[in-house]
N, C-alpha and C positions, 0 to 999 in steps of 0.2 A: 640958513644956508643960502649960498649963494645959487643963482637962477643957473648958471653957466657950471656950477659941480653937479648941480641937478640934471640938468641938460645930457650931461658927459656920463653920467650916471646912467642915465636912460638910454641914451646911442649903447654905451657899453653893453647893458640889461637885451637894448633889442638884439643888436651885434649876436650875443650870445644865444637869444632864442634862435633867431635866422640861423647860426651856425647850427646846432641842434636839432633843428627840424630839416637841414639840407643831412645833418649823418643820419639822424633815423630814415630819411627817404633811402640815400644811400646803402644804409646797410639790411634795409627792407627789401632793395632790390637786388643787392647781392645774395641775398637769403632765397627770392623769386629766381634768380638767375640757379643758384645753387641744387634746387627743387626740381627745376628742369634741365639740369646737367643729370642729375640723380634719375631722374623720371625717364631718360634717354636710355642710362643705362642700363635701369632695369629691366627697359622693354627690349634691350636687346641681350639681355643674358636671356628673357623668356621666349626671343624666339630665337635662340641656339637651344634652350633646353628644348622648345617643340620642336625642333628639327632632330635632335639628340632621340627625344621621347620616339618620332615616327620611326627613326633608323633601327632605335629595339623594338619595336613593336614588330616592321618589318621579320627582323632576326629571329623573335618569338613565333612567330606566324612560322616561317619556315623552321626554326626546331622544331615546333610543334606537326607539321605536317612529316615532317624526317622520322620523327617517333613515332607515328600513328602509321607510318607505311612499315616499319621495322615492330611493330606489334604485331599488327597483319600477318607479317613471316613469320614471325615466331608463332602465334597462332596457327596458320598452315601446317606449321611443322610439326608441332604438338599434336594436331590432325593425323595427319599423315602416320607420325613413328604409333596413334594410339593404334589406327588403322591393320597397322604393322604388327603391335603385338595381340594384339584381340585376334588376328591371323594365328602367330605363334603358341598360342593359348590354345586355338582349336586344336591345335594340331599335336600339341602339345597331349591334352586329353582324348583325341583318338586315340593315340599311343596306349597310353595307358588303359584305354578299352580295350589294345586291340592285346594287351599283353596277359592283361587279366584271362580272355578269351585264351589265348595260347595257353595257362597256364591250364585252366580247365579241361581243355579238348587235350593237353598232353595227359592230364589225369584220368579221363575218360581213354585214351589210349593205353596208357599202363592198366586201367582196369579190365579193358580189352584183351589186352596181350597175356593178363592173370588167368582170365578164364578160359580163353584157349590152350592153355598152355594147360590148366586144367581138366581140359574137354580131352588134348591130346594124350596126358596121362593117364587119365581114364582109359581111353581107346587102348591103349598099350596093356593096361593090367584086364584089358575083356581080352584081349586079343593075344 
């Protein structure tokens, strides 16, 4: 072969390394550039989620506090109406002490009223 196809040969051969090693540079750095377009965005979806996350957190803090004060109440109140009927209750069973007692003392008067009324007849048949 001749010196000058060989020549043309090798220009060609480096030609095509050179070209080659300029697109993997190239498309190395589009890949690096690519990474950090990526890396940008991430960090800023994670700080809209941590802003996101503080703002429920926030919101949980106070439902949570909203709940714990409306237990509270309703505890009070539970209090309070037992308060109320534990009252009811007493008074409920004086009642029925005090009726029992009337029932008796009216039987103790009927038994009363028997024997006077017996004393009386007596007196009538001496007299």
């Amino acid at each position: 072969m001749d010196t000058a196809v060989i020549t043309a040969i090798i220009s060609a051969v480096t030609t095509l390394i050179v070209s080659m090693g300029t697109w993997h540079l190239t498309a190395k750095q589009a890949r690096k550039k690519e990474t950090e377009e990526l890396k940008a965005i991430i960090e800023s979806y994670r700080d809209e989620l941590r802003g996101k996350f503080e703002l429920l957190k926030d919101e949980v803090t106070q439902i949570n506090a909203s709940v714990q004060q409306q237990i509270a109440q309703v505890e009070w109140k539970i209090d309070t109406l037992s308060q109320r009927v534990e009252k009811h209750n007493n008074v409920i069973d004086r009642t029925y002490k005090l009726e029992n007692q009337t029932n008796v003392q009216e039987e103790q008067i009927k038994n009363a009223n028997r024997r006077i009324e017996d004393l009386e007849n007596k007196l009538r048949s001496a007299g």
